[in-house]
N, C-alpha and C positions, 0 to 999 in steps of 0.2 A: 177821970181826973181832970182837973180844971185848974187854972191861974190868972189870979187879977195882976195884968201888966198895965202901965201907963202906955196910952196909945203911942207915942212918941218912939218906943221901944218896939211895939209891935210891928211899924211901919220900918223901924231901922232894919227889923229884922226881917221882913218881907222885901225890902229892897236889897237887900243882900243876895234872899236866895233867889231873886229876879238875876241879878250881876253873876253868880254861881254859873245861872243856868244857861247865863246867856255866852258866855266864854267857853262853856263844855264844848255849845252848839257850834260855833265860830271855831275852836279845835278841830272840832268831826267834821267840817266845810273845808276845812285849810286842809284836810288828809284826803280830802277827796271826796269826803263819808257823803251816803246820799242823801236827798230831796225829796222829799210831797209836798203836794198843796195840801191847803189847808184842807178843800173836798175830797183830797183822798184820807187826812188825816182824821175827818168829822167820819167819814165812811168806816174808816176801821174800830174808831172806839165806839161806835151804835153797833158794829156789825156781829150778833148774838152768837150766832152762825159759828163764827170764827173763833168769840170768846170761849166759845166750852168747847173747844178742839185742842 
């Protein structure tokens, strides 16, 4: 399925779920919740291994 949005709308709407995502992370940080770096976080999502575990 597909839809023609005005970019305008597209971008409203990607900026949101940027703002979503970024107040979740800042919650789970304010509780404590843990940290990676980005090299362990690039590490886990390549790592094959793990995915089909």
């Amino acid at each position: 399925m597909a839809a023609l949005v005005p970019i305008a709308d597209f971008n409203a709407l990607e900026e949101a779920a940027d703002e979503l995502l970024s107040r979740e992370a800042e919650a789970v940080l304010a509780e404590g919740g843990p940290t990676v770096t980005m090299s362990e976080l690039l590490a886990a999502l390549t790592d094959t291994e793990a995915a089909l575990q």
